[in-house]
C-alpha positions in Angstrom: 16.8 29.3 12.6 18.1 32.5 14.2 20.8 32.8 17.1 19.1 34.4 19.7 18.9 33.6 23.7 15.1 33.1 23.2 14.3 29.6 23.4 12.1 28.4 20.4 8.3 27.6 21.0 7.3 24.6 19.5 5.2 26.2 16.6 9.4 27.2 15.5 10.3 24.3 15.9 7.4 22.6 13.5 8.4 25.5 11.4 12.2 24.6 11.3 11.4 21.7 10.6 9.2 22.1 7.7 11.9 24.3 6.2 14.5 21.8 6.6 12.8 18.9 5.2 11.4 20.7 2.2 12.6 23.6 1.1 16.1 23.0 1.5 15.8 19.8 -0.3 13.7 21.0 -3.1 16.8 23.7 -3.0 18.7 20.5 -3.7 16.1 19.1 -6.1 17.0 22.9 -8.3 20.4 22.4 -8.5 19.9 19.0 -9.7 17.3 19.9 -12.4 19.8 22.7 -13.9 22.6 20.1 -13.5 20.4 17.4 -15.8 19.3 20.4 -18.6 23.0 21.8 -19.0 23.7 17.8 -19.6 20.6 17.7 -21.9 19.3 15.2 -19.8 15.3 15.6 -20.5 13.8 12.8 -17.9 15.7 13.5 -15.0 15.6 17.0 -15.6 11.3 16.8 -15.1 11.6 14.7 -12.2 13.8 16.7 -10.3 11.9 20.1 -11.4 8.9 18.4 -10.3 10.5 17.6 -6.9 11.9 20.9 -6.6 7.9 22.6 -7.3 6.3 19.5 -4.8 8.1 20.5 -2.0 8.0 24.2 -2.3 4.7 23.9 -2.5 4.3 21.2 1.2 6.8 23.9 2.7 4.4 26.7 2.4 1.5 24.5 3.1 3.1 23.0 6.8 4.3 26.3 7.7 0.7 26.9 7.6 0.0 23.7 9.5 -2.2 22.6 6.2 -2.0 19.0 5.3 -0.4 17.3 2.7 -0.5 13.7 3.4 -2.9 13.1 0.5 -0.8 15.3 -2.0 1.9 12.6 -2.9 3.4 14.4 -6.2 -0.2 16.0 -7.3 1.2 19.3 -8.4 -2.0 20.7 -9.3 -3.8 19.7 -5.9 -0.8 21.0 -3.3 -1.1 24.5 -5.4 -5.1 24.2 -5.3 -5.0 23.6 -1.9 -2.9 26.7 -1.0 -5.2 28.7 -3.2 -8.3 26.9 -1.7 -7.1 27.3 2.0 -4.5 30.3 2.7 -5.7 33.7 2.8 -3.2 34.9 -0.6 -3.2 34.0 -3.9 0.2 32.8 -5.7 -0.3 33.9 -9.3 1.6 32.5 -11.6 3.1 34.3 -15.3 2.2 32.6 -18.1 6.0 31.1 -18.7 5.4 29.7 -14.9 2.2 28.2 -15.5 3.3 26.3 -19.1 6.1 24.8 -17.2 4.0 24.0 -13.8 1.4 22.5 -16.0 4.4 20.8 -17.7 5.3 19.2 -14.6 1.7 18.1 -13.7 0.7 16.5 -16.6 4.3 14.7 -17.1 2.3 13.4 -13.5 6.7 12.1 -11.9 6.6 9.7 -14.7 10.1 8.1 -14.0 9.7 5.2 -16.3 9.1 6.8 -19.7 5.0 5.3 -19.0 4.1 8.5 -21.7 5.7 10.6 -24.1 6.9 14.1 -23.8 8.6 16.9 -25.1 11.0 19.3 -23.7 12.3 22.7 -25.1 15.6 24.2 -23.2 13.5 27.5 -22.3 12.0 25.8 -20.2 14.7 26.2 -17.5 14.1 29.5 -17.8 10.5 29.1 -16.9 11.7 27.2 -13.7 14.6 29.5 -12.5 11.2 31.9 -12.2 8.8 29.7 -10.9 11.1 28.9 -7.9 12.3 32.0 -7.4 8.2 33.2 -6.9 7.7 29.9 -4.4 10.5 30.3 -2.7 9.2 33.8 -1.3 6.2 31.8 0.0 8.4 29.3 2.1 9.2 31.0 4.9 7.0 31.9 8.0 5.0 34.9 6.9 2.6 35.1 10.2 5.3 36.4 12.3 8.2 38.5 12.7 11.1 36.2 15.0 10.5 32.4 15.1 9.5 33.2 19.1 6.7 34.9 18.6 2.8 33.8 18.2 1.4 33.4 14.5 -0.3 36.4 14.0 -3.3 37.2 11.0 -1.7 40.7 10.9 1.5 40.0 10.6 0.6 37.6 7.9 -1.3 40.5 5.6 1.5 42.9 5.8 4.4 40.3 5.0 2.2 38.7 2.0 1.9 42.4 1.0 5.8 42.7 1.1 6.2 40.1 -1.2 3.8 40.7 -3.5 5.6 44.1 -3.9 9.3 42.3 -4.1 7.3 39.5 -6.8 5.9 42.7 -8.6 9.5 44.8 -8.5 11.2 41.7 -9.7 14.0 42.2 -7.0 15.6 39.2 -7.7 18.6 40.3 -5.0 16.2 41.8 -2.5 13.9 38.5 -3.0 16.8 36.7 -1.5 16.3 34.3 1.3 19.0 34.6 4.0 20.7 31.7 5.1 18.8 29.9 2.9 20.6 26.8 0.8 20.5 28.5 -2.6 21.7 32.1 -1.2 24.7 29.9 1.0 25.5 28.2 -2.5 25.4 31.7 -4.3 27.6 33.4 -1.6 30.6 31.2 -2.1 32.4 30.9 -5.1 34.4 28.4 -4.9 31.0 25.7 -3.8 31.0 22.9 -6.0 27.3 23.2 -7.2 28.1 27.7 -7.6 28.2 27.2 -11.3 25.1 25.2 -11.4 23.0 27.3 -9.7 24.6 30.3 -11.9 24.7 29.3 -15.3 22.7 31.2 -17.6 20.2 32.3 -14.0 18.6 35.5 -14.3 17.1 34.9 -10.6 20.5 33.4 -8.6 23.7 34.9 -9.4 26.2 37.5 -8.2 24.6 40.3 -9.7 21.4 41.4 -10.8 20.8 40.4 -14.2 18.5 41.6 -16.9 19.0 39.1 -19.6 20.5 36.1 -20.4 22.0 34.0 -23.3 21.0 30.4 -24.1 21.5 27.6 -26.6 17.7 26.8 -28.0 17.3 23.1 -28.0 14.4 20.5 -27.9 14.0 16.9 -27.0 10.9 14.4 -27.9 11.0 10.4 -27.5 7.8 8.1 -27.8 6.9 5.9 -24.7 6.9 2.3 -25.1 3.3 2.3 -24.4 2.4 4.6 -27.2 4.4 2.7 -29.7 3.2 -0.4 -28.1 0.1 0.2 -26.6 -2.2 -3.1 -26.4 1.0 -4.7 -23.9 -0.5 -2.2 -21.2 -2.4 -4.4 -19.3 -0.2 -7.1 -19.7 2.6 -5.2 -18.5 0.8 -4.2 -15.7 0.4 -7.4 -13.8 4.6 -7.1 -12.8 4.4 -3.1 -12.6 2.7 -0.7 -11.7 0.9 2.1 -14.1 -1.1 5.2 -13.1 -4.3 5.1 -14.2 -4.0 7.8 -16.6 -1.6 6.2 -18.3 -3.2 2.9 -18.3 -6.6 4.3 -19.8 -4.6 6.6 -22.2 -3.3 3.2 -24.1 -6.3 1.0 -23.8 -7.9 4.6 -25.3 -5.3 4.0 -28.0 -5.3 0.4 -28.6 -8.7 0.4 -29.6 -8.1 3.2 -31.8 -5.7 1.5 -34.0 -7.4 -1.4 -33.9 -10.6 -0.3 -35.6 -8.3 2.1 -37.6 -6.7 -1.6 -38.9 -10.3 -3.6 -39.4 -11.5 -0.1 -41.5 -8.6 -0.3 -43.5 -9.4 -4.2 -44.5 
């Protein structure tokens, strides 16, 4: 929040807080996930991506006093609702949308419930995804956090960053203050190299490409190898429905795949 004599309304302070509790954790939640790919560290790198995009996503929704009590860690419905209920579009490149649809389907599976497959370009495809979300997360509908919310002011700032997004200005697209740009601006900050390392989007100076080790990483879930235990296995944990259906789906699959073979 800026320094200034002006005492802050209460729609700032909403606003403060919103930025606080989401967008400078899911700035947390970033680091993390480049921390876990570097380390070739697949699951934890999806669930902390998917944190990261989930609370982007609430940020911009709260600062626009939307709710998102019912989102929990549905990707898909916290950007529908945006779409559905703000007056701008975020469009996502086609890079962003394969790993956003990535972290939707993999649905913040923390115990290995499904299988998946991860390729290392993919933090390539998130370095962009939040640099575009994080342009969103700040309050667009006025000028100084003392002032009114204002329609007008809300067209003509979605309009500036639509032309930053469209100019790829990765340094103007900057937030200031901001837990990322604080991390960039010093050095010698433990998590500097994490946030830098092979980022086309956060470093020093503007870059235009970038070198990477190509790597991918596939492991079958317990309940595809084993799937008929799902129901059993669900009476001490629980299993999201999808998953749930998905093996009983399978299990009978096999099973009349075995009885055809006899």
């Amino acid at each position: 929040m800026e320094k200034d004599d002006r005492e802050p309304t209460e729609h700032a302070k909403i606003n403060h807080f919103a930025i606080r509790c989401f967008r400078d954790t899911g700035d947390l939640d970033y680091v993390a996930a480049r921390v876990l790919m570097k380390s070739h560290l697949s699951g934890p790198f999806l669930w902390s991506a998917s944190q990261a995009v989930e609370k982007y996503l609430k940020c911009i929704l709260i600062l626009h006093r939307i709710n998102t009590k019912d989102i929990s860690h549905n990707l898909t419905k916290a950007l529908g609702r945006i779409r559905e209920l703000l007056p701008f579009r975020i469009e996502l490149e086609e890079g962003e949308q394969k790993l956003f649809n990535h972290l939707a389907q993999w649905n913040g599976d923390r115990y290995l419930l499904t299988s998946f497959t991860i390729d290392s370009f993919e933090l390539l495809q998130l370095d962009s995804l939040v640099w575009k979300l994080r342009q969103y997360c700040v309050p667009l509908n006025k000028r100084h956090y003392s002032e009114e919310p204002s329609d007008d002011v809300l067209r003509e700032r979605v309009r500036e960053v639509e032309d930053i997004i469209k100019g790829k200005s990765r340094i103007r697209g900057q937030l200031k203050g901001a837990v990322l740009e604080s991390i960039l601006l010093k050095k010698d900050h433990a998590s500097h190299d994490a946030l830098t390392w092979q980022n086309m989007f956060y470093s020093r100076t503007e870059r235009k490409t970038t070198r990477y080790r190509s790597w991918s990483y596939a492991v079958n879930a317990p309940l595809f190898l084993q799937p008929e235990l799902g129901d059993k296995i669900c009476k001490w944990m629980k299993i999201h429905d999808t998953a749930l259906d998905a093996a009983r789906e399978l299990a009978v699959r096999r099973a009349a795949k075995k009885r055809s073979v006899r």
